[in-house]
TORGU-494327 format. One record per residue (C-alpha): residue in three letters; x, y, z. Coordinates in nm, 2 decimals. Layout:
N
  type       X       Y       Z
   ala       X       Y       Z
...
! end
This chain:
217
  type       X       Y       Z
   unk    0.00    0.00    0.00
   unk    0.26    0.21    0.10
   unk    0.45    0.19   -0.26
   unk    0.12    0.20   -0.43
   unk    0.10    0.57   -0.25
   unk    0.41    0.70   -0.35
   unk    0.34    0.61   -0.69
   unk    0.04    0.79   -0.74
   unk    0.24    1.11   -0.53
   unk    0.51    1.10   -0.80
   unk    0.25    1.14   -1.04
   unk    0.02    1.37   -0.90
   unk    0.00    1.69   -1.06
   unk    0.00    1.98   -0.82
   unk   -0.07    2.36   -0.85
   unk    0.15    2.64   -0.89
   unk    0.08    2.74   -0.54
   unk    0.08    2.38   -0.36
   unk    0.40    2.32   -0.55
   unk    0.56    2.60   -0.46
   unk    0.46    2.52   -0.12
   unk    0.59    2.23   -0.08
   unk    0.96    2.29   -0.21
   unk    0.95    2.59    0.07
   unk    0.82    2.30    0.31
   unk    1.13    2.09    0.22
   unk    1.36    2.38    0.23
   unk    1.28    2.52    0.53
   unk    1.28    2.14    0.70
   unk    1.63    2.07    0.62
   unk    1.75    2.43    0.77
   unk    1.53    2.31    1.07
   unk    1.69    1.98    1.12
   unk    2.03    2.18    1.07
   unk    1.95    2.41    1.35
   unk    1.85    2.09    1.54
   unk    2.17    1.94    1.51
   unk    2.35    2.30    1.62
   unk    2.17    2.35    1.86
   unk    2.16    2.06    2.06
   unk    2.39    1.80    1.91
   unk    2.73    2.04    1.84
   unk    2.88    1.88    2.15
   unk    2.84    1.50    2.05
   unk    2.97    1.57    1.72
   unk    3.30    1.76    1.83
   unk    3.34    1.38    1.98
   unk    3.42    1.25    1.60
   unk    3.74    1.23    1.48
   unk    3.81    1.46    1.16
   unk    3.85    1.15    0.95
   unk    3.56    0.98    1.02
   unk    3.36    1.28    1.04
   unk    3.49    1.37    0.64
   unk    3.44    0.98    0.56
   unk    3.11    0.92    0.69
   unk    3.02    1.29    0.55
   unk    3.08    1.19    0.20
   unk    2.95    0.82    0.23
   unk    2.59    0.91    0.35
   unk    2.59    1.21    0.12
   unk    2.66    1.04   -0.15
   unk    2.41    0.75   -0.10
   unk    2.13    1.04   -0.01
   unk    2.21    1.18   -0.34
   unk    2.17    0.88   -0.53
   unk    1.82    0.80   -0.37
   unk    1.74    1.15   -0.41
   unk    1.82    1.11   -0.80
   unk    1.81    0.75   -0.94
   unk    1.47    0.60   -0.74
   unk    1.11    0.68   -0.85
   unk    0.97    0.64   -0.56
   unk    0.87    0.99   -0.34
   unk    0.95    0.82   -0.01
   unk    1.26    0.68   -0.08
   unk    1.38    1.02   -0.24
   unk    1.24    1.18    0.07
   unk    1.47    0.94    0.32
   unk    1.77    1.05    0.00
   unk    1.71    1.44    0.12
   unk    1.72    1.34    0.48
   unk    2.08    1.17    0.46
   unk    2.20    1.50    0.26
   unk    2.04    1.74    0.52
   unk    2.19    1.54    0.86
   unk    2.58    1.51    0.70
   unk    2.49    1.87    0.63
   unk    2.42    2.00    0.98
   unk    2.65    1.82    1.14
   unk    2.91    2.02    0.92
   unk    2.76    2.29    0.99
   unk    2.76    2.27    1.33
   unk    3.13    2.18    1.33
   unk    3.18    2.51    1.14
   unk    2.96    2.71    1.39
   unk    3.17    2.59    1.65
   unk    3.45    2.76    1.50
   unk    3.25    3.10    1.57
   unk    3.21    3.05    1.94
   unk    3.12    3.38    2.10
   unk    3.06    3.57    1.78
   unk    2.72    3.49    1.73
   unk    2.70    3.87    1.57
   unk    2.89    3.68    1.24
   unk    2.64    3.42    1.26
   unk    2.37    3.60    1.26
   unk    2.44    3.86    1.00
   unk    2.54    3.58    0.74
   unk    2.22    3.43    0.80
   unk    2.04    3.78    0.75
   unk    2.27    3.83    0.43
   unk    2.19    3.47    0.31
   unk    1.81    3.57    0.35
   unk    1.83    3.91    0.14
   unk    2.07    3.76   -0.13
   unk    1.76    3.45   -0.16
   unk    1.49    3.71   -0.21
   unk    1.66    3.89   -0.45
   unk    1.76    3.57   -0.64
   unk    1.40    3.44   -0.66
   unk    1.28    3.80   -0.74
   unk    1.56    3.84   -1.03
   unk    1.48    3.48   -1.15
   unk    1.14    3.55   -1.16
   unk    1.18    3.88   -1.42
   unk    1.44    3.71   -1.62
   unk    1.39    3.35   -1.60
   unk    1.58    3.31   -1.97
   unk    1.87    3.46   -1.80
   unk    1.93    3.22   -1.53
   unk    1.82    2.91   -1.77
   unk    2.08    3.03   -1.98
   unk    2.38    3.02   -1.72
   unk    2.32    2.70   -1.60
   unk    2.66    2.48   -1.78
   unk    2.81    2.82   -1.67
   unk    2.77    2.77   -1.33
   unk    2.86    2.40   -1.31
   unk    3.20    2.46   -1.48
   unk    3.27    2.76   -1.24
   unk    3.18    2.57   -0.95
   unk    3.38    2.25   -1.05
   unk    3.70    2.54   -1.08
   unk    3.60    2.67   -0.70
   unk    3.62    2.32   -0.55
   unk    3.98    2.22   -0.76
   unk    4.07    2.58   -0.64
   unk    3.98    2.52   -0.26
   unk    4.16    2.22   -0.32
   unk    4.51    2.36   -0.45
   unk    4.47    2.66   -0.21
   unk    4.44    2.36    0.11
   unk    4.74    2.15   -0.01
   unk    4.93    2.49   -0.09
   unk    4.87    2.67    0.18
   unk    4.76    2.96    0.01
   unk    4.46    3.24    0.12
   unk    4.13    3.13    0.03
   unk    3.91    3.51    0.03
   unk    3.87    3.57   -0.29
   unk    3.73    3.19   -0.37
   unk    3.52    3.27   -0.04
   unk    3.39    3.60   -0.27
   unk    3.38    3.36   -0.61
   unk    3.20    3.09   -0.44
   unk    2.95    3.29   -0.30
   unk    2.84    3.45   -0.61
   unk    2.79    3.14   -0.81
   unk    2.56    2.99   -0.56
   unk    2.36    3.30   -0.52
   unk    2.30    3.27   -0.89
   unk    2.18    2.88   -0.84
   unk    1.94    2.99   -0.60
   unk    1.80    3.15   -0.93
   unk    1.86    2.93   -1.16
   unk    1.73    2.60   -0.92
   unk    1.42    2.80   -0.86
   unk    1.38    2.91   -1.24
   unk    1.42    2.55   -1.31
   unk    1.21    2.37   -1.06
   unk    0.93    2.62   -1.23
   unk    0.99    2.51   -1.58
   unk    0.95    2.10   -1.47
   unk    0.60    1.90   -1.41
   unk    0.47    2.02   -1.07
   unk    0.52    1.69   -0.90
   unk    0.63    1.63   -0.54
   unk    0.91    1.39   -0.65
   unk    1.03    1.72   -0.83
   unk    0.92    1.96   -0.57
   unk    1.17    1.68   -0.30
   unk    1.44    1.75   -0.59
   unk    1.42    2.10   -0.63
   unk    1.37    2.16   -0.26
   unk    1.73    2.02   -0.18
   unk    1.87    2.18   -0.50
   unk    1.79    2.52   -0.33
   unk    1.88    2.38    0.02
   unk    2.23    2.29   -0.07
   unk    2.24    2.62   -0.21
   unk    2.12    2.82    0.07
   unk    2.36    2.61    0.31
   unk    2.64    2.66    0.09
   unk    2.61    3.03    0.07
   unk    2.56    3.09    0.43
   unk    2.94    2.90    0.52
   unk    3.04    3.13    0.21
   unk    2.91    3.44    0.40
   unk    3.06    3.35    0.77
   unk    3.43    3.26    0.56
   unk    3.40    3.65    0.37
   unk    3.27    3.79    0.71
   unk    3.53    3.63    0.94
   unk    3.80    3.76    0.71
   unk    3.67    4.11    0.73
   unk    3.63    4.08    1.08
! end
């Protein structure tokens, strides 16, 4: 009965508004497990061990992704977002910890992070052909920031202007997720897919934003 459900959920058409709804729904549910995690778990997880905490990060990531991507079913890409979200927070958290006492940084990347995603949505909105059009743009820059972060690790060398790089590119996915999740069938499989899409961006920024305000600081 259960799989019959899902089924007919991947398949069920829904509204502009109920779709629209529901990929806030998912959104907003992953930042709330990610404040979960920070809040009440931070001193649990600065138990792991570096390596095991990078391992396990990119294990159960990449499994969620793969659920979240390759299976039909809603429920199973549903369980997919969840192991994305929890690696996620406790990442986060670990990262947080870092800012111990300077809850003013926090709290002004996570105000930034909320303009930059207004004006992204608003922007994609009154020029949707623009952000469809930078999509392979965006994946080949971001591919460059991550070999970059690499180099800069092994090297030794300053990171801020990759901070300022990176930060740009995913404010423009925020735009070009939500510009995309408009243009596919409003389904809650795709509402579950474009939900995380926007998540990971909105994540992703907000470290970007703490790394460029810490170095100003």
């Amino acid at each position: 009965m259960k799989i019959k459900c899902s089924k007919k959920l991947k398949k069920t058409h829904l509204s502009d508004g109920a779709y629209n709804l529901l990929i806030e729904a998912i959104v907003l549910y992953g930042l709330l497990i990610n404040l979960i995690t920070c809040a009440f778990f931070a001193d649990y997880v600065a138990m792991i061990p570096l390596r095991a905490l990078v391992i396990g990060y990119l294990l159960i990531s990449i499994i969620g992704i793969v659920m979240l991507t390759r299976y039909k079913a809603v429920l199973v890409k549903f369980v997919g977002y969840n192991m994305i979200v929890i690696p996620c927070g406790i990442t986060l958290s670990t990262i947080i910890s870092d800012y111990a006492g300077r809850s003013d940084l926090v709290l002004q990347a996570l105000i930034i992070t909320t303009m930059i995603t207004f004006c992204m949505i608003t922007l994609s909105c009154i020029f949707p052909k623009f952000f469809v059009g930078i999509g392979k743009m965006l994946f080949v820059a971001l591919v460059g920031v991550v070999i970059a972060y690499v180099v800069c690790y092994f090297v030794g060398l300053n990171t801020g202007i990759i901070a300022w790089i990176s930060a740009i590119i995913f404010s423009l996915y925020i735009g070009y997720d939500f510009v995309s999740a408009q243009q596919a069938k409003h389904t809650v499989a795709n509402a579950i897919i474009y939900g995380a899409d926007i998540y990971l961006d909105l994540v992703n920024l907000f470290v970007e934003i703490l790394r460029i305000l810490k170095d100003n600081d």
